[in-house]
C-alpha positions in Angstrom: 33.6 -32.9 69.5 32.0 -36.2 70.3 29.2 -37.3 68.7 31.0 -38.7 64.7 34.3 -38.6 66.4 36.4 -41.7 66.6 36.0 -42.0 70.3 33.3 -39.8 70.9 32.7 -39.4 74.9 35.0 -42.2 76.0 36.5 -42.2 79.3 40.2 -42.5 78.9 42.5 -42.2 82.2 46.5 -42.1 81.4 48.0 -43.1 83.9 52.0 -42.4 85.0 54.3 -42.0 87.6 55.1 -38.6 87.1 53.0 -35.8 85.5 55.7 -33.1 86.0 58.9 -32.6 83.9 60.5 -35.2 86.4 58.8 -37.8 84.0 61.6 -36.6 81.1 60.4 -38.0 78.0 57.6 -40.3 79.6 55.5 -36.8 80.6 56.5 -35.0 76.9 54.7 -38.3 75.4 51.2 -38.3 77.9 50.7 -34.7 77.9 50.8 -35.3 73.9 48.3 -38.1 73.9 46.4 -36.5 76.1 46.0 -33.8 73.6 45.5 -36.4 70.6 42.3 -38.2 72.8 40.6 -34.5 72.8 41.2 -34.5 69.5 39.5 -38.1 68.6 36.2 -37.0 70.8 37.6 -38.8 74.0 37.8 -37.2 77.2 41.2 -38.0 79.1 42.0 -37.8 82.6 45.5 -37.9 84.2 46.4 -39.7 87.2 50.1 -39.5 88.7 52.5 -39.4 91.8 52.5 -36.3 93.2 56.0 -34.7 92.9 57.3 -31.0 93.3 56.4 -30.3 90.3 53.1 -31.7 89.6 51.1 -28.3 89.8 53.5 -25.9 87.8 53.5 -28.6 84.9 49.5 -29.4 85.1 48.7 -27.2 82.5 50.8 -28.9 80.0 47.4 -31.4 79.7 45.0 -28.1 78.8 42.0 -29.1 79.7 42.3 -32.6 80.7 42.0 -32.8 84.8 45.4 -33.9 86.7 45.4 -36.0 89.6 48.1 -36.8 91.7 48.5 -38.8 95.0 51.0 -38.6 97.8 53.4 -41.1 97.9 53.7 -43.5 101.2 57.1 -44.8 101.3 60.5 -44.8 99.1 59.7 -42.8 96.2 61.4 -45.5 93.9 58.3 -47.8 94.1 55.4 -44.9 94.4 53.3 -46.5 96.9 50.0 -44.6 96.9 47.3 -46.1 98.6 44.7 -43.4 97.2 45.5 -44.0 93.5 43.3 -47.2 93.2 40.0 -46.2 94.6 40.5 -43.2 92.6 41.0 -44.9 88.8 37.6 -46.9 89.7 36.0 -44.4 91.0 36.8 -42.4 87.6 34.5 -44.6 85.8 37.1 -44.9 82.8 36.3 -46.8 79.9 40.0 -47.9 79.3 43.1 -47.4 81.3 46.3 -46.9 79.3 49.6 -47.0 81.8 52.3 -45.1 80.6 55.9 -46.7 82.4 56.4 -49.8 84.2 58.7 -50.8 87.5 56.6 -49.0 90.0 53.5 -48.9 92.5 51.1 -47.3 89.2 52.1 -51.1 87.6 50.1 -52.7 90.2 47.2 -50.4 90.7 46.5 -50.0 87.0 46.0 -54.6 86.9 43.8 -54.2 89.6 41.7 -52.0 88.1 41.6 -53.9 84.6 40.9 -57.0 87.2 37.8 -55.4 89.0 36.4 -53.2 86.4 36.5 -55.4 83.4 37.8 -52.1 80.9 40.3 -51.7 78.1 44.2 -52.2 79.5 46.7 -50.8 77.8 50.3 -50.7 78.7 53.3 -48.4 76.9 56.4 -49.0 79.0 58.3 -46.7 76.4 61.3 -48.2 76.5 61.8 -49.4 80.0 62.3 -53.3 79.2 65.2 -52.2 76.8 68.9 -54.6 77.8 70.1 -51.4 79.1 67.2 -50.6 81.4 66.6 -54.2 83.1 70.6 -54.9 83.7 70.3 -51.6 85.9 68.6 -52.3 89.6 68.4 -56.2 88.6 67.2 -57.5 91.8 64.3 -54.4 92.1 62.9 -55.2 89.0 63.4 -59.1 90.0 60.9 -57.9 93.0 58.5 -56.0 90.3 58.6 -58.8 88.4 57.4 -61.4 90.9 55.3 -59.1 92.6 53.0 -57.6 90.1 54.7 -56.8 86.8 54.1 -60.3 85.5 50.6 -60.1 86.2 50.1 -56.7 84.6 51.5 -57.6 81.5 49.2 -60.7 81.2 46.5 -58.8 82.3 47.1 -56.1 79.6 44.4 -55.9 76.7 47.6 -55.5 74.9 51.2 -53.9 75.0 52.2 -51.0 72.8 55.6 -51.0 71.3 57.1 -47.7 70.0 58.8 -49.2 67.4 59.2 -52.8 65.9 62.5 -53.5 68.6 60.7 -52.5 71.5 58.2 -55.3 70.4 61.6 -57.9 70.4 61.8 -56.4 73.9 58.4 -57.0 75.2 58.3 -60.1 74.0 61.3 -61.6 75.5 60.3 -60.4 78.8 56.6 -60.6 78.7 56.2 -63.9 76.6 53.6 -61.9 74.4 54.2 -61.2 70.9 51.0 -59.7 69.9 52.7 -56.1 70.8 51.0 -53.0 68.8 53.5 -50.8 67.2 52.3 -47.5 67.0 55.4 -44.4 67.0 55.1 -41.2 69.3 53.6 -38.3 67.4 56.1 -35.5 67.1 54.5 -32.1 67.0 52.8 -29.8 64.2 56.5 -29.6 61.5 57.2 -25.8 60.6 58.5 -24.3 57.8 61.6 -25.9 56.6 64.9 -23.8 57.1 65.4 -20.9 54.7 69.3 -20.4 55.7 71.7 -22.7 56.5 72.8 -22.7 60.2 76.0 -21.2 62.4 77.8 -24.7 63.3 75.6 -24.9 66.6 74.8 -28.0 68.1 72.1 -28.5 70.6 71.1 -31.3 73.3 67.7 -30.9 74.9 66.0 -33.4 77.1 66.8 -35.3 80.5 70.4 -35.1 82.2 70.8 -38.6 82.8 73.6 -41.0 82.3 72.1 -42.6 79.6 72.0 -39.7 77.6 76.1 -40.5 77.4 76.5 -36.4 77.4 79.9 -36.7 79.1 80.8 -39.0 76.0 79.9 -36.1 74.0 81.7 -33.4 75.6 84.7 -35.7 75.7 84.1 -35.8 72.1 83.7 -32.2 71.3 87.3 -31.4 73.4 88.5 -33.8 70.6 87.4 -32.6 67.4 88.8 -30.3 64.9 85.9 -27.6 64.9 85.6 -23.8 63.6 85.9 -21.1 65.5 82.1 -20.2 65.7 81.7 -23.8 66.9 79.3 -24.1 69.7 77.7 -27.0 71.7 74.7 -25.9 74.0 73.4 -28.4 76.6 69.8 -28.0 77.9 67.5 -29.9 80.4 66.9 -31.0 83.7 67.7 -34.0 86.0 68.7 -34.8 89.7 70.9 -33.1 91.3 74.1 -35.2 91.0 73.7 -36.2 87.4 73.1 -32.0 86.5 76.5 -31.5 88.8 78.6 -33.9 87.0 77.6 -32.4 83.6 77.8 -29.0 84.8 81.5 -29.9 86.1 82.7 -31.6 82.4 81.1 -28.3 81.2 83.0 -26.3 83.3 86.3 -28.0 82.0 85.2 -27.9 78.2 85.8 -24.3 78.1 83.3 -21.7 76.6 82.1 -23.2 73.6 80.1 -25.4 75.6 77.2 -24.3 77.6 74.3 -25.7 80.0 71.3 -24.0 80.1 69.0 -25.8 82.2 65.3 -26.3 81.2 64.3 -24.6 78.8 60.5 -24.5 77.3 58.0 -23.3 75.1 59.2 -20.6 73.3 62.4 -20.4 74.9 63.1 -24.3 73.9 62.0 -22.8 69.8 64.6 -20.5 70.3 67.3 -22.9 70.6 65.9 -25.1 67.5 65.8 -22.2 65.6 69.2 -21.3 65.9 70.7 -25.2 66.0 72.3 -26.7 63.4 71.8 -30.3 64.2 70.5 -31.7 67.6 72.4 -34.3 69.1 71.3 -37.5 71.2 73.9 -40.1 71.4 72.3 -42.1 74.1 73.0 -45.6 75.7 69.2 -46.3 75.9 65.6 -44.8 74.6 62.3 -45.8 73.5 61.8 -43.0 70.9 62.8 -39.7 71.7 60.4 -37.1 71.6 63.5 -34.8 71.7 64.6 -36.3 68.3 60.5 -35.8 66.9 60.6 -31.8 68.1 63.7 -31.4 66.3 62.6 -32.6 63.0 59.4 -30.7 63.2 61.5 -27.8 63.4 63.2 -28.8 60.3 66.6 -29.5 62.2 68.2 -33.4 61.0 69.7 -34.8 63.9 73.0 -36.9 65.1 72.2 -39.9 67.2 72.4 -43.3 68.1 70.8 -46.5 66.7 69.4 -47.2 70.3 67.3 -43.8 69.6 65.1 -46.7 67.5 64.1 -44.4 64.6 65.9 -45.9 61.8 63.6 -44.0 59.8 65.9 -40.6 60.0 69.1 -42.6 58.8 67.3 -44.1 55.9 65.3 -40.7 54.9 68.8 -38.9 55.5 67.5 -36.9 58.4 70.2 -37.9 60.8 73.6 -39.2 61.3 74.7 -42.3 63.4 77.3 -40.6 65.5 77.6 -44.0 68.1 77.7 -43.9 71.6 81.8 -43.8 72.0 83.6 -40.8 72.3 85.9 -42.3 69.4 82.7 -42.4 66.6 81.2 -39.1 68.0 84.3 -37.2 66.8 84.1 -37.6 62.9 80.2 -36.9 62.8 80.6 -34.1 65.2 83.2 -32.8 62.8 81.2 -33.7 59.6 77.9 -31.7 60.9 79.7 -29.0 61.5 81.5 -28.2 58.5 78.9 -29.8 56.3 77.8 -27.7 52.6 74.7 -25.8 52.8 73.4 -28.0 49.9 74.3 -31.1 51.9 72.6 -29.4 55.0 69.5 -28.0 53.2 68.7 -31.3 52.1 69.0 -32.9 55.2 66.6 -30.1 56.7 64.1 -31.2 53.9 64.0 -35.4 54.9 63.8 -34.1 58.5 60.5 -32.1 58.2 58.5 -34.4 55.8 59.3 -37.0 58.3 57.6 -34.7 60.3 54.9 -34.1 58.2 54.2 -37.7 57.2 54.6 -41.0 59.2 55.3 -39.5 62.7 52.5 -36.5 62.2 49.6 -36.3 64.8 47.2 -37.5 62.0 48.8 -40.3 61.0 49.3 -41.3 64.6 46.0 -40.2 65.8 44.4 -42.5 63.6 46.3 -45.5 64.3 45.8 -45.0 67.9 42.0 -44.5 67.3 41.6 -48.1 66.1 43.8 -49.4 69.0 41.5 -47.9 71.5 38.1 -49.2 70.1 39.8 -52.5 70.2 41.6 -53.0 73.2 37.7 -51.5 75.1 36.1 -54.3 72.7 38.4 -57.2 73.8 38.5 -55.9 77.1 41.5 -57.1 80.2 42.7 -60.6 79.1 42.7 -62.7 82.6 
């Protein structure tokens, strides 16, 4: 499809620092838009660090090519010296960067610099408070080095919701942020039975996740019998070993699974209750979007930025404190099937409405024919 689609042809490289499941959340939202650009007519093209996982998880993109380059160096900044003569030799019509803070930052201004395309930058929540007070004086050096640069260079900056625009905007200095939401995936059918009181986490092991809050939590809370907390994801090493230890010590109505995917990953939507995300830090969760598509209402925080689920009634605020986790835990658990059923209901049309591919397809159409008309500013 090119020739009456949106973006028929068009030359569209994503670019990120990790094209693997190491990217957590960051890889779940490219290898989405990279399936939304096919869709509009456009032909993407993904160019990454190479990581140990970059060829089992290439096929996530379908059909768009992957290319990764080795990095030179400590793998916290990605220096990749190939990467740059490779995004002009693409011949891309726009470039749209996908995370900030590393060696991709750089490469993708000097590209918008010397080829004079469309520059768009997503950093998906990395300029969030909780984000920039970690590793202060390596972003200082990002800053000063190239971030600055990039984010004046930027056709524009793409918020994923209206805070992460107050966020780009009191770092960057720009204000003119588009806010466009991650598309979650195709909703299902909406739940026919109410659930077994099984909660499910799925999505990075990382300390901003606050998962040993949660388990703290779940030791605390008057539950039923059939109760059951299941833990699934991936991470390094040392964050997966302290969870796996405060799992260990929870006792056998909590689990870890490790990564689970496809129709494995269904599986445990299917069967869960609610999903449960009460994180420290996000941009928006792609974790929260897959659960709602499944017809599953969630428990989260307010930094999850989609105050769209309290106010539909497709989640609960359960805070980030061990101390507020208990009474929602306890409510979700016990909660009427009525109660439940509707909740199901708000969580699915949300998926079917504002965050579907459609709706977000065609917002994201209009950005890209205007960031390739306005071109890099300088």
């Amino acid at each position: 499809m090119t020739g009456n689609a949106p973006l028929g042809g068009k030359r569209i490289g994503l670019l990120t620092a990790s094209a693997s499941r190491l990217g957590g959340g960051v890889f779940e939202a490219v290898a989405a838009q990279a399936r939304l650009l096919q869709d509009l007519g456009a032909q993407p093209l993904i160019f990454a660090l190479h990581d140990v996982h970059s060829e089992a998880d290439a096929a996530r993109f379908g059909e768009a090519p992957v290319h990764t380059f080795a990095v030179r160096g400590p793998t916290q900044i990605g220096y990749a010296p190939q990467l740059g003569p490779a995004l002009l030799a693409a011949k891309l019509d726009l470039l749209h960067l996908h995370g900030i803070w590393m060696y991709p930052s750089q490469a993708a201004s000097r590209w918008a610099a010397q080829s004079g395309g469309g520059y768009i930058i997503s950093p998906h929540g990395m300029l969030d408070p909780w984000i920039t007070a970690r590793g202060r004086w390596k972003k200082a050096l990002a800053r000063a080095g190239y971030e600055r640069r990039s984010w004046r260079r930027a056709s524009f900056l793409h918020a994923l919701t209206g805070s992460e625009a107050h966020d780009i905007a009191r770092e960057s200095g720009r204000s003119d942020s588009v806010v466009i939401a991650n598309a979650g995936p195709d909703a299902g059918s909406i739940p026919s039975t109410a659930r077994a009181p099984h909660l499910l986490y799925i999505g990075r092991i990382h300390a901003k996740k606050n998962l040993i809050a949660l388990i703290t939590a779940w030791n605390q809370a008057r539950r039923p019998d059939a109760a059951r907390l299941t833990l699934a994801g991936w991470g390094e090493d040392s964050d997966v070993a302290a969870l796996q230890a405060a799992v260990a010590a929870a006792g056998p109505s909590v689990q870890f699974v490790g990564p689970q995917y496809g129709a494995a990953k269904q599986a445990l939507l299917g069967d869960a209750r609610f999903t449960v995300l009460p994180s420290h830090s996000e941009g928006l969760p792609m974790s929260v979007l897959d659960s709602w598509a499944a017809g599953v209402p969630s428990l989260m925080t307010r930094h999850c930025n989609l105050p769209e689920g309290f106010a539909a009634g497709a989640a609960l605020d359960c805070g980030d404190r061990p101390e507020s986790i208990v009474p929602v835990l306890e409510q979700a658990l016990t909660m009427a099937e009525p109660e439940w059923h509707q909740m199901a209901r708000a969580a699915h049309d949300l998926a079917s409405g504002p965050f579907s591919s459609r709706v977000i397809a065609a917002r994201w159409a209009s950005a890209y024919r205007s960031a390739m008309t306005v071109g890099p500013r300088q």
